[in-house]
C-alpha positions as CSV (number, residue, x, y, z in Angstrom):
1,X,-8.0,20.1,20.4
2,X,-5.7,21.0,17.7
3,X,-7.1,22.0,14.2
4,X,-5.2,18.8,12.7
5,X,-7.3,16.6,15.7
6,X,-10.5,18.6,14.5
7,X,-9.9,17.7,10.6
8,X,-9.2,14.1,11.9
9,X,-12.2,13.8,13.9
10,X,-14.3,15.7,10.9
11,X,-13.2,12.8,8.7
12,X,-13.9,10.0,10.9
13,X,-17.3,10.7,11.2
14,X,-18.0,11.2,6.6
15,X,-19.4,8.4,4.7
16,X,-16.5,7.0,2.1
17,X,-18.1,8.9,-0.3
18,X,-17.9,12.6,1.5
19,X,-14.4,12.0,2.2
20,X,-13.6,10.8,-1.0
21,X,-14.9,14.4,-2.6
22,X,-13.4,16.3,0.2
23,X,-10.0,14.4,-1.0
24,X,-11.1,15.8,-4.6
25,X,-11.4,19.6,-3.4
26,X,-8.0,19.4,-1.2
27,X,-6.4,17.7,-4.3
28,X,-6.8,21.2,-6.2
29,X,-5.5,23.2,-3.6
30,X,-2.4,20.7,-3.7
31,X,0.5,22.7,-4.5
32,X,2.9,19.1,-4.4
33,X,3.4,19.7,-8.6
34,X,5.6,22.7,-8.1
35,X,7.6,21.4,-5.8
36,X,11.4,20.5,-6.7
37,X,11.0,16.5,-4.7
38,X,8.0,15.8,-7.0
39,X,9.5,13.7,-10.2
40,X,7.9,13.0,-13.6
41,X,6.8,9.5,-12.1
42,X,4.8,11.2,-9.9
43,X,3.4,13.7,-12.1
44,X,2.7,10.3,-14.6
45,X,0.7,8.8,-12.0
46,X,-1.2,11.7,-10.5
47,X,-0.2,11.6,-7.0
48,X,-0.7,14.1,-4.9
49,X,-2.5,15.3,-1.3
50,X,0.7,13.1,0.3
51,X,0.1,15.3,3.6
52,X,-3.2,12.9,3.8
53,X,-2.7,9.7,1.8
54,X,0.9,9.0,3.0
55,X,4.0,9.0,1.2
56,X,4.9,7.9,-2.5
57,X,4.9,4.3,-3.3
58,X,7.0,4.0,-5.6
59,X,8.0,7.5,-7.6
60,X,9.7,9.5,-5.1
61,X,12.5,8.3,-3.3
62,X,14.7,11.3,-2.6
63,X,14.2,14.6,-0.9
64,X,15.4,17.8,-3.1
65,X,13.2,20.8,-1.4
66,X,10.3,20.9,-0.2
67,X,7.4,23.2,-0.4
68,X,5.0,22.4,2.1
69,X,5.3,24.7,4.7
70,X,3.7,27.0,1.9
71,X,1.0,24.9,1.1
72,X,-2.5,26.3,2.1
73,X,-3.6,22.8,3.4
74,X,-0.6,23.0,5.8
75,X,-2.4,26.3,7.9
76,X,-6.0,24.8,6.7
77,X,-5.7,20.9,8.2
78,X,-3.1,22.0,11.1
79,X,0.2,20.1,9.9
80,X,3.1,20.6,11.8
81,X,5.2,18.2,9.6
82,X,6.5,18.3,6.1
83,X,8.5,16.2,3.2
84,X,5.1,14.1,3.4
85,X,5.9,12.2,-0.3
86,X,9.2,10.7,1.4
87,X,8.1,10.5,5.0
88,X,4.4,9.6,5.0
89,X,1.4,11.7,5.7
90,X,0.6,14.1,9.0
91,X,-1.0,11.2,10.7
92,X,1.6,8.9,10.3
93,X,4.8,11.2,11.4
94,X,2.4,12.1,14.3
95,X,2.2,8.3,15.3
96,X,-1.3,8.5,15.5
């Protein structure tokens, strides 16, 4: 089982509150601000952690960089995927 499966499987098994203050503490390691895709709209509305939630709803529309593959969730949760705010979260590029 990949590190990804094990973060997955981790999850499944929180109560809603755990996962929603291990979303908190992933959210500050969250390096999406700095990257050259995230927008003003985004930044407005505080989104972040797309590699987990999915993909912006309405903010980000277009793909100018990316800086995932240096994010320290990316080696920490397993993701093998990246452009998460335009393209969904790991799970969902996955298929899973």
């Amino acid at each position: 089982m990949g590190r990804f499966e094990q973060v997955m499987q981790q999850m499944a098994q929180m109560t809603e509150e755990d996962r929603m203050k291990m979303i908190q503490t992933k959210k500050k390691l969250c390096i999406c601000g700095g990257c050259p895709t995230y927008n003003d709209c985004a930044r407005e509305n505080k989104e972040l952690l797309y590699c987990a939630l999915g993909k912006s709803a309405t903010c980000i529309t277009e793909e100018s960089g990316c800086v995932c593959p240096s994010c320290p969730l990316t080696e920490q949760m397993g993701l093998q995927h990246q452009l998460f705010c335009t393209r969904g979260s790991e799970k969902e590029q996955r298929g899973v």
